[in-house]
C-alpha positions as CSV (number, residue, x, y, z in Angstrom):
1,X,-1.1,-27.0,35.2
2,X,2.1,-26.4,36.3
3,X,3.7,-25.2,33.6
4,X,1.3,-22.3,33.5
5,X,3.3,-20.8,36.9
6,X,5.6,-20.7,34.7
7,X,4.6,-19.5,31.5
8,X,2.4,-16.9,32.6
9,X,5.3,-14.9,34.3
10,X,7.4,-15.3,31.3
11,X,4.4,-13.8,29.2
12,X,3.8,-11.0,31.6
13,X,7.9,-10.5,31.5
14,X,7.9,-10.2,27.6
15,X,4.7,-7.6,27.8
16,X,6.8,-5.4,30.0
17,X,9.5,-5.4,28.1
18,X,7.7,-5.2,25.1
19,X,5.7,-2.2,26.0
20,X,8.7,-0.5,27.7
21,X,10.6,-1.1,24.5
22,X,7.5,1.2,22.9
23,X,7.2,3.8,25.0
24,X,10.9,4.4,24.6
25,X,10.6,4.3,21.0
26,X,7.9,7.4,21.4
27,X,9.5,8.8,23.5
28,X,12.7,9.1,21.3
29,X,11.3,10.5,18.7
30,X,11.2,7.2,16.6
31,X,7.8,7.5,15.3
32,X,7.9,12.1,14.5
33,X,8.1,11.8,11.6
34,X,7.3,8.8,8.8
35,X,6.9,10.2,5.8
36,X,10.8,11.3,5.4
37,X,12.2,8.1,5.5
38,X,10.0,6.9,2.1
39,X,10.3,10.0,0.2
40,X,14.4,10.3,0.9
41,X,14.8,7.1,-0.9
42,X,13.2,8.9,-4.2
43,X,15.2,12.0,-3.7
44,X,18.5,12.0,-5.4
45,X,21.3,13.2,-3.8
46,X,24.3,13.7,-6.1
47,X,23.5,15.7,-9.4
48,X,24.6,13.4,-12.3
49,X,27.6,15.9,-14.0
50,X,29.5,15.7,-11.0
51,X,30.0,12.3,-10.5
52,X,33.9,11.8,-10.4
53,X,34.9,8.7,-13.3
54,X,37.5,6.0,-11.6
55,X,40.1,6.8,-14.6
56,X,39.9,10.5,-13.4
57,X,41.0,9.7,-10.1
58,X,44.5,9.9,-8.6
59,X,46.2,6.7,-7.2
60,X,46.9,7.5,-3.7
61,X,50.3,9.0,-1.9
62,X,52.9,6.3,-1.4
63,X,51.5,3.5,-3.8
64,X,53.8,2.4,-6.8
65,X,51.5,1.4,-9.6
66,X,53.5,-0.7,-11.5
């Protein structure tokens, strides 16, 4: 029994925070808009020909490549 005086304030500590934690997620914006997030992961971002190959790449300034 008397771990319940202190268990129950815990539990009513972690509710508060938890539903705090929610509205500030709302509140934020966190839940505008869900749908971009899933298609953005289909969408491709750099077009295919202009992809830059390592070899055409310069070494950079001030490194001897030997």
């Amino acid at each position: 029994m008397e771990s319940l005086y202190l268990l129950i304030p815990v539990a009513l500590v972690f509710c508060i925070i938890a539903i705090k934690l929610l509205l500030w997620a709302i509140s934020s914006g966190q839940y505008d808009d869900l749908d971009k997030e899933a298609w953005r992961i289909l969408a491709d971002d750099d077009p295919v020909n202009t992809r830059v190959k390592p070899q055409d790449k310069a070494p950079p300034q001030g490194i001897d490549k030997r």
